[in-house]
Structures are given as structure tokens and as C-alpha cells.
C-alpha positions, 0 to 999 in steps of 0.5 A: 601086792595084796589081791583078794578074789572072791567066788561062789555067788549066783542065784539061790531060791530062799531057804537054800545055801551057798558058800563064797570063797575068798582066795587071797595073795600077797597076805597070809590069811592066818595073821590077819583079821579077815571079813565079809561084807555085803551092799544091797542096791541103795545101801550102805556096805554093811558088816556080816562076819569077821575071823580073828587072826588067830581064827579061835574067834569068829564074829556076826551081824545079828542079821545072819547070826544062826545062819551064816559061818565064816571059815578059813583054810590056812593051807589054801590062803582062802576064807569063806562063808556059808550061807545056808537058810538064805532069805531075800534080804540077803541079797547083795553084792558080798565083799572079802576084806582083809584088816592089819588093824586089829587083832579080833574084830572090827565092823568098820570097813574103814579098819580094812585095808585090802578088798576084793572086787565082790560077787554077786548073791541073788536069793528068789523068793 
């Protein structure tokens, strides 16, 4: 059973940082595609960043491109994202997932498999 619990969100005043952690089991993060996502009140979930199975390439919206670096520790099974010069837009609840589709990059959520429950981020003006 695949399970993947993320962590590390909370209130941030904008042009701060934060790093959300995605702890994963039942799946070896170094062979798959792993990704965040995010979905603000009244959205659509939206794509922010993918590491592909090999982690030499990794992959972002334009929205946080510059800002935002997805990362994975192989020996831990956890992905993350560093968030730094955070803005108000940025807030959403953000989604870890996981893909057996494809071996680079895939903004489509329904190209991943397993999700995990969210944690919420709040960047204040």
C-alpha cells in the first residue's frame, strides 16, 4: 500500500520561506516520477513541480520557476519543495503525488497514481 504524507506547511509573511516535506511508503521515490501540486479556494488543482525518476531533471510552473526547488533524499524516501520568496498567490493546499507513468514529466494529475492528503500553505501580505 502506497502512502504519502506531507508536512511543513503553515502561515508564512510573503517574501518568506518554507520547505514541505513528502514522506513516502509502500514506493521507492528514486523510481518514480514524483510531483507537487497545489489548489487554492475556487481552483482547479494546478501542476508546481516534478523530479523525474532518475532525479537529474526536475521541472516547473512558470508561476514559481526561480523560486520554488523540488528535491528528494533517496536515503530518507522523502520529496521536498522549497518555497522561498513566497507571494500571496502562493497559497493553496499543496498535494505530493506520485507517477508509474512516465519516466520525466507530467503536469497531468491524472497521470499520478497515488496522492497524499495535502498541507495547508498561507503566505500573508
Amino acid at each position: 500500500q502506497v502512502q504519502l504524507v506531507e508536512s511543513g506547511g503553515g502561515l508564512v509573511q510573503a517574501g518568506g520561506s518554507l520547505r514541505l516535506s513528502c514522506a513516502a511508503s509502500g514506493r521507492t521515490v528514486s523510481r518514480y516520477v514524483m510531483g507537487w501540486f497545489r489548489q487554492a479556494p475556487g481552483k482547479e488543482r494546478e501542476f508546481v513541480a516534478c523530479i523525474s525518476r532518475s532525479g537529474g531533471s526536475t521541472y516547473y510552473a512558470d508561476s514559481v520557476k526561480g523560486r520554488f526547488t523540488i528535491s528528494r533524499d533517496n536515503a530518507k524516501n522523502t520529496v521536498f519543495l522549497q518555497m522561498n520568496s513566497v507571494k500571496p498567490e502562493d497559497t493553496a493546499v499543496y498535494y505530493c503525488a506520485t507517477s508509474s507513468e512516465v519516466t520525466y514529466y507530467t503536469d497531468r494529475t491524472y497521470l499520478y497514481d497515488y496522492w497524499g492528503q495535502g498541507t495547508q500553505v498561507t503566505v500573508s501580505s
